[in-house]
C-alpha positions as CSV (number, residue, x, y, z in Angstrom):
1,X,-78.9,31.0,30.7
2,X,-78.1,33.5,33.0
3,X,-79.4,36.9,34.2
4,X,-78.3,39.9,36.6
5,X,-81.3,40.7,39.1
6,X,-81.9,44.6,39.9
7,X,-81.3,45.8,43.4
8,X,-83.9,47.1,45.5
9,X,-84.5,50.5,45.6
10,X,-84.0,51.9,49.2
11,X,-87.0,54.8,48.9
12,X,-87.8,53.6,52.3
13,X,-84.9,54.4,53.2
14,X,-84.9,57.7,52.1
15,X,-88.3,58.4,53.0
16,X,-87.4,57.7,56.7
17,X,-84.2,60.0,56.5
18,X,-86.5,62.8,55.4
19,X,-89.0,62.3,58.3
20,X,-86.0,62.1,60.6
21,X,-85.1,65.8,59.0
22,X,-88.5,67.4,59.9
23,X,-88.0,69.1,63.5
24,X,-89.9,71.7,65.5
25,X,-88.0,74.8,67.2
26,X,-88.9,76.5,69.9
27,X,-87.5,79.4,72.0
28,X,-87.4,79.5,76.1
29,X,-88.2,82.4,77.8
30,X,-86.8,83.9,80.9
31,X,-88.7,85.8,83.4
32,X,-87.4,89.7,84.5
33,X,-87.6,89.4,88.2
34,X,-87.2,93.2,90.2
35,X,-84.8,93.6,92.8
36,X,-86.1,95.1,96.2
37,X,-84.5,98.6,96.7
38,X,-84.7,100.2,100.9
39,X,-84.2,103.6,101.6
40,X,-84.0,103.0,105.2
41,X,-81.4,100.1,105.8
42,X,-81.7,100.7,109.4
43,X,-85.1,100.9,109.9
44,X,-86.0,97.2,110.9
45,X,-89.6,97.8,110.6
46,X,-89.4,98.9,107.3
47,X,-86.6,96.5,105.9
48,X,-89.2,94.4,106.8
49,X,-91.9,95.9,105.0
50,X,-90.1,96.6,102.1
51,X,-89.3,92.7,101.8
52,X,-93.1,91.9,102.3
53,X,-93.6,94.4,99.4
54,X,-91.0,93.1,97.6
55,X,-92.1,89.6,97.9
56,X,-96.0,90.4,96.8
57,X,-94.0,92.4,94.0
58,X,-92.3,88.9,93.3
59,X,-95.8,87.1,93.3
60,X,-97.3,88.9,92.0
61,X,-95.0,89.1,88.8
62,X,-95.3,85.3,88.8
63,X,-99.3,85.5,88.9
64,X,-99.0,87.9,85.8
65,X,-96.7,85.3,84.2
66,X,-98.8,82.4,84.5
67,X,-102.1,84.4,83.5
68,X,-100.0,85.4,80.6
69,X,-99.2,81.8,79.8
70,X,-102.6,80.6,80.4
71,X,-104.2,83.4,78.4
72,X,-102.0,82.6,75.6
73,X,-102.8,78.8,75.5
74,X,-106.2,80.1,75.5
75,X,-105.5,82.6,72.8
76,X,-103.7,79.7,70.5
77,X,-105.6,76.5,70.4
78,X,-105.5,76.8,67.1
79,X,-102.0,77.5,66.5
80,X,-101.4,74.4,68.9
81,X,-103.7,72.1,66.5
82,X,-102.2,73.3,63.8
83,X,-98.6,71.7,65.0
84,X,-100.1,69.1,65.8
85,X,-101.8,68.3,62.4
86,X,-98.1,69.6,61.0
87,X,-96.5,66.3,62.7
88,X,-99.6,64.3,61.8
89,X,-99.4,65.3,58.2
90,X,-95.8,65.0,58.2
91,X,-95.9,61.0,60.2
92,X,-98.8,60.4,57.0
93,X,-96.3,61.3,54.6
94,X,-93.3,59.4,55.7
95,X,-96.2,56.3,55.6
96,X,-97.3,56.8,51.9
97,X,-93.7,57.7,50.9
98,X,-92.6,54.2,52.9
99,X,-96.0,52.5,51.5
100,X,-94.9,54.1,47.4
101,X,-91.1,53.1,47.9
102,X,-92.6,49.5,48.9
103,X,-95.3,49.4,45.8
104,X,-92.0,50.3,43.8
105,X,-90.1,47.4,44.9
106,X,-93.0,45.1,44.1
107,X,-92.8,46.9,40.4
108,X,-89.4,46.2,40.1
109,X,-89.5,42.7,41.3
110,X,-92.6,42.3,38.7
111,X,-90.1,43.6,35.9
112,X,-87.2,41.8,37.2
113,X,-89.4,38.4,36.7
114,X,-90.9,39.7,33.5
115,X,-87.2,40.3,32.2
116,X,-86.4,36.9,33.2
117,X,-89.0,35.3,31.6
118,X,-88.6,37.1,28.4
119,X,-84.6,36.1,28.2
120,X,-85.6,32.4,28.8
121,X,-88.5,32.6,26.1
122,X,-86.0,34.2,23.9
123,X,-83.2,31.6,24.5
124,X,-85.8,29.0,24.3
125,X,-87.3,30.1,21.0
126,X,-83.7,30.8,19.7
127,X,-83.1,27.5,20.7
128,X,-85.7,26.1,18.5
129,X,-84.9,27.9,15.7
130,X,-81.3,26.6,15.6
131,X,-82.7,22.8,16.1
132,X,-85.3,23.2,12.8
133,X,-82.3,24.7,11.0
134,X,-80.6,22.2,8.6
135,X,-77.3,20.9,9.4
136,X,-74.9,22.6,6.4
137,X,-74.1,19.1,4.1
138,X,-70.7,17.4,4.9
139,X,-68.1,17.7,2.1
140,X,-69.1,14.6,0.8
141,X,-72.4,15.1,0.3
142,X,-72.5,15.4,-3.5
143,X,-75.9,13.9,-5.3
144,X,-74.9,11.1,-7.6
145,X,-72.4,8.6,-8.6
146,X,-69.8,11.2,-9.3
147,X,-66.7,11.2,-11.8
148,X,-63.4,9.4,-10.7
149,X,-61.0,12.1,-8.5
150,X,-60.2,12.6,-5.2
151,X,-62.3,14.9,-2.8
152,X,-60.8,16.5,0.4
153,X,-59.8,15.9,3.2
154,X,-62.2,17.4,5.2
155,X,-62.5,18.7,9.0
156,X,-62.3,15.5,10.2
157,X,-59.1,14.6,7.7
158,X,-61.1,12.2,5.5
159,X,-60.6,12.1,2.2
160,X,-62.7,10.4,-0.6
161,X,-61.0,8.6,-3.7
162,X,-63.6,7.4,-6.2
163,X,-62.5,5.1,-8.9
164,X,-64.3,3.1,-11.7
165,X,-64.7,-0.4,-12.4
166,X,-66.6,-4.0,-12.6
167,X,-68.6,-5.7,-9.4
168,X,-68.4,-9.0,-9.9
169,X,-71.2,-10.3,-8.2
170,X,-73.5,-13.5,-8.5
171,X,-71.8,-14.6,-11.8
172,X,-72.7,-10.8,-12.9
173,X,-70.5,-7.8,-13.5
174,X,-71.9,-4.4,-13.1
175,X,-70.0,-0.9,-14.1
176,X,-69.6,0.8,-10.9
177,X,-68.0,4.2,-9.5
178,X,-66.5,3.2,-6.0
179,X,-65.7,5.3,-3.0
180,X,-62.2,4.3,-1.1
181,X,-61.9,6.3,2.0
182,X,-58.4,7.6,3.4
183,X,-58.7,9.2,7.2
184,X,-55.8,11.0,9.2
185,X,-54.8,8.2,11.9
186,X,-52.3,11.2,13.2
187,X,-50.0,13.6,11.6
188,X,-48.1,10.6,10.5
189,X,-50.0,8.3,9.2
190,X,-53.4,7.3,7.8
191,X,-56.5,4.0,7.2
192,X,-57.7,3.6,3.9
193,X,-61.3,1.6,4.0
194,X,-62.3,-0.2,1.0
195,X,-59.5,0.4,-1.5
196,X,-61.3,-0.6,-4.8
197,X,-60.1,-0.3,-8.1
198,X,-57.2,1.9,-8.7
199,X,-54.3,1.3,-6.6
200,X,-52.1,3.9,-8.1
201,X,-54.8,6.8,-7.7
202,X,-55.4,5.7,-3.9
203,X,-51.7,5.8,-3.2
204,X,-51.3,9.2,-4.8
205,X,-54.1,10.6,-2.1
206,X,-52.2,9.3,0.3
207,X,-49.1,10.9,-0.5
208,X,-46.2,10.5,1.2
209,X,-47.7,9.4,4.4
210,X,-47.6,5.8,6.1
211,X,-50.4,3.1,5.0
212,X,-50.8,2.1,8.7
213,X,-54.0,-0.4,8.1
214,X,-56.1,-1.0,5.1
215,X,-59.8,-2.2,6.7
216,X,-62.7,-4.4,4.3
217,X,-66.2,-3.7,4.8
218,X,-66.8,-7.4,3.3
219,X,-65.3,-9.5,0.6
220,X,-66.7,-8.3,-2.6
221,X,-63.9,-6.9,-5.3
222,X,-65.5,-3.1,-5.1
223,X,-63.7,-3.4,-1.3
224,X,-60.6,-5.6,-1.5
225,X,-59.7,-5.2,-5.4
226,X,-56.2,-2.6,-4.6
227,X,-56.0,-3.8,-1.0
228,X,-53.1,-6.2,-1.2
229,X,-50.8,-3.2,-3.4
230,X,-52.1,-0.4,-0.9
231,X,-50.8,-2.6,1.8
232,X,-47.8,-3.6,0.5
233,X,-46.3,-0.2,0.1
234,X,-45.7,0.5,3.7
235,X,-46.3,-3.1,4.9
236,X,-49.6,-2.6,6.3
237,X,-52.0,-5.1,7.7
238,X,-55.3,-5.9,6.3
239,X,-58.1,-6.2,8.0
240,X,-61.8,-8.8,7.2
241,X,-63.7,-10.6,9.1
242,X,-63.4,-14.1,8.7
243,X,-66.7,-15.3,7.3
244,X,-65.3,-13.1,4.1
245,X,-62.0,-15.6,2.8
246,X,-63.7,-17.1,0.3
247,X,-64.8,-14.3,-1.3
248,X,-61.1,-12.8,-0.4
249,X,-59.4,-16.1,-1.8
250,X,-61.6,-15.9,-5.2
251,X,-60.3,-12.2,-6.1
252,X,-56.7,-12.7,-4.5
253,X,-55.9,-16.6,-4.2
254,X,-54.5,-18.3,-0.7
255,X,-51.1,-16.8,-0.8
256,X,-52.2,-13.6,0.4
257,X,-54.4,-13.8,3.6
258,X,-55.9,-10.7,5.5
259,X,-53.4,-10.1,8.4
260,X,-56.1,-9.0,11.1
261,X,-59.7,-10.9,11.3
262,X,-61.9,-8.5,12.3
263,X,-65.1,-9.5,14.6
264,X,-68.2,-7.4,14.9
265,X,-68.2,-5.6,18.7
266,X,-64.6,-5.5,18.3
267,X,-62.2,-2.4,18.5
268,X,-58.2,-1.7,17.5
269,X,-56.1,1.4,17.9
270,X,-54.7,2.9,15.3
271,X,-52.7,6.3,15.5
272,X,-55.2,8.1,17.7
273,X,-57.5,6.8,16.7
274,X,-60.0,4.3,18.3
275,X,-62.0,2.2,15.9
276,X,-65.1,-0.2,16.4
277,X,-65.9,-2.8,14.8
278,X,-69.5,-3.0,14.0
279,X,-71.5,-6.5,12.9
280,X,-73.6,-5.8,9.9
281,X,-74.2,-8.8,7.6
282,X,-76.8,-9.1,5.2
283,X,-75.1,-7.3,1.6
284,X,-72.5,-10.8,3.0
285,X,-72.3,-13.0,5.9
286,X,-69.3,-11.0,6.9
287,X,-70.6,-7.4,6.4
288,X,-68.7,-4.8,9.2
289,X,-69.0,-1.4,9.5
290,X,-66.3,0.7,11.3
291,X,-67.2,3.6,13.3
292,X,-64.9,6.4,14.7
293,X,-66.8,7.9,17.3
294,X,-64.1,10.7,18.4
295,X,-64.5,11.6,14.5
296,X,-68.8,11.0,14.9
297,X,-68.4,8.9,11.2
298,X,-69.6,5.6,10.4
299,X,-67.7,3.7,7.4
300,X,-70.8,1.3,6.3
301,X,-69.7,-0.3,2.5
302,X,-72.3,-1.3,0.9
303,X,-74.8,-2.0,3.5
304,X,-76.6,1.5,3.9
305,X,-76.3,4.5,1.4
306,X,-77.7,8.3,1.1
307,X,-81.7,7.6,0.9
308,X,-81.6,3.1,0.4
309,X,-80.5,0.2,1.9
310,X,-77.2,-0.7,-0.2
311,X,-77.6,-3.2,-3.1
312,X,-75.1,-6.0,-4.5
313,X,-75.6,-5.5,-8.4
314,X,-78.9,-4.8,-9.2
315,X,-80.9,-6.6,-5.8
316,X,-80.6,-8.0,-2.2
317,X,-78.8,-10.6,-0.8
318,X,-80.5,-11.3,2.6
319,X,-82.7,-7.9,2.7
320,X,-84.9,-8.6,5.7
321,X,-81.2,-9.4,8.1
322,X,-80.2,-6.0,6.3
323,X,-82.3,-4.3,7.5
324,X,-82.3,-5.7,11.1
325,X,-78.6,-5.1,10.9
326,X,-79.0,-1.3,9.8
327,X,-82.4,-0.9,12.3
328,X,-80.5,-2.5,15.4
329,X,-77.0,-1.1,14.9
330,X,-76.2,2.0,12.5
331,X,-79.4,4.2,13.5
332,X,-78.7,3.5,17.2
333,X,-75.8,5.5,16.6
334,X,-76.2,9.7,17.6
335,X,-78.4,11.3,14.9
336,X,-75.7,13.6,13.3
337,X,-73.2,10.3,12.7
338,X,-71.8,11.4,9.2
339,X,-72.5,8.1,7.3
340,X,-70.0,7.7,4.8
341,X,-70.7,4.6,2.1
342,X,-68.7,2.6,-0.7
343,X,-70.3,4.5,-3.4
344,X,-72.4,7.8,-3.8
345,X,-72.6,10.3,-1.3
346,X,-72.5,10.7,2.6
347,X,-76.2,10.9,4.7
348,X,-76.5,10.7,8.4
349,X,-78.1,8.8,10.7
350,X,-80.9,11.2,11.2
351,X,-81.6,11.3,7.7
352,X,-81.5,7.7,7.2
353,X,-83.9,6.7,10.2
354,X,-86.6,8.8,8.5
355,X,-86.4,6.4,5.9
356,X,-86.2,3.5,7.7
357,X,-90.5,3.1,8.1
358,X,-90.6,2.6,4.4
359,X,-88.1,0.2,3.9
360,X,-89.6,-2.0,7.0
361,X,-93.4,-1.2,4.3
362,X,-91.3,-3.1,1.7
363,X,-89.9,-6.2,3.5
């Protein structure tokens, strides 16, 4: 935040400038002196007597002068005091005016703070507000299961493809609607992440860009069933961590391996995009999440959905390591990581770690 202080006033300034302006006239006066006349200029005697007249003349015209003075001092004391309380009064005012101008600098000062204070209160309050404010939901943030179609992409170039069909699971098979996710890599190409049942519908999301990697969350057929046609289009790699061929090998056979095995702590480039490879097991030995920081979104499978630790079927496979796994490495992420899941809709990590307390109450 940032704020413009007032100048000072300069009244002290001015108040001195007027003092200065005050002055005091006053008017000289010149004494008439008479000029000897002699009406005998050959008369030494009385040249001489004339100037010994003239000269008393002279004194005495000076005597007369200086009574006059002295009588008129006499005569004017008052007049006199009353200059010299005119200066006084006028010295006192230049002191309260310098004395006011000062008090009004202190005001200002006071205000200027007060100002201050107020803008940073205000910012700070304004700030607050925006922070209790709830963050508008992501595109994907839909309540439910949700129909088959394709959503987006959004800001981030995600888009969501959710298709229907059968987990098979423990010797079980559950009716499921499953998210595959397709995110811009660059203005070429893009990832798909857990391409599940319908090949043909993920393809026609992805239009006629490049395939450049299809990425596994784990092994299970709701994450690998359309990977090996998805790939195959452009000759893309696929990408599972090793601790998930068996499962692979039971929905595709040995002839087609993964290409890349992924390792949790891990990274790979793709496009321009940098991708991490996060260690997750519990829903599977082999359970990875991929986060894209640049993009602030977490792909996690089936290991952490909107409001509940993710479920294989209808219950747990290794629930208390699930929950270390989601406790010690998804909600470390930043709080407004967009967590986007293989089925239902997207949460965050805030939302999430206010659920985490009662999920540790069930353990």
């Amino acid at each position: 935040m940032f704020w413009k202080r007032k100048g000072k006033k300069k009244d002290g300034d001015e108040a001195g400038a007027e003092g200065a302006a005050v002055t005091t006239d006053s008017a000289d006066t010149d004494d008439e002196r008479a000029e000897p006349t002699a009406e005998d200029e050959t008369g030494a005697a009385e040249a001489a007597d004339n100037k010994g007249g003239t000269d008393g003349a002279a004194a005495g015209a000076e005597d007369t002068g200086a009574a006059a003075a002295t009588a008129k001092a006499k005569a004017d004391p008052v007049a006199d005091a009353d200059a010299d309380g005119d200066g006084a009064t006028a010295a006192d005012g230049e002191k309260a005016e310098a004395a006011d101008a000062k008090d009004d600098d202190v005001a200002d000062d006071d205000a200027d703070a007060a100002d201050a204070d107020d803008d940073e209160d205000s910012d700070d309050a304004t700030d607050t507000a925006k922070a209790k404010e709830p963050k508008p939901a992501g595109l994907f943030a839909d309540a439910g299961t949700g129909e088959p179609g394709v959503t987006g992409p959004d800001d981030e170039g995600v888009r969501r493809v959710r298709t229907a069909g059968v987990l098979k699971a423990e010797g079980e098979e559950y009716d499921v609607v499953s998210n595959t996710w397709i995110v811009d890599a660059d203005d070429e190409g893009v990832i798909v992440i857990d391409p599940a049942h319908d090949a043909k519908a993920i393809l026609d999301a992805v239009g006629d860009r490049e395939v450049y990697l299809v990425a596994c969350t784990n092994g299970y057929n709701t994450h690998i069933g359309a990977a090996i046609e998805v790939a195959e289009r452009d000759e893309a790699p696929i990408a599972l961590h090793r601790r998930e061929l068996r499962a692979w090998r039971r929905e595709h056979g040995a002839e087609h391996r993964p290409d890349m095995e992924v390792e949790g702590g891990g990274s790979f480039k793709v496009g321009d995009l940098e991708v991490d490879v996060l260690p997750i097991p519990g829903t599977a030995n082999g359970s990875v999440a991929y986060y894209i920081s640049e993009r602030g979104i977490v792909f996690t499978g089936d290991s952490l959905r909107a409001g509940e630790l993710g479920t294989v079927g209808d219950g747990y496979i290794d629930y208390t390591q699930q929950l270390h796994s989601i406790g010690e490495v998804i909600l470390s992420l930043p709080p407004d990581t967009r967590v986007l899941p293989d089925s239902g809709p997207e949460t965050t990590v805030e939302a999430e770690s206010r659920n985490f307390d009662s999920w540790v109450s069930t353990a």
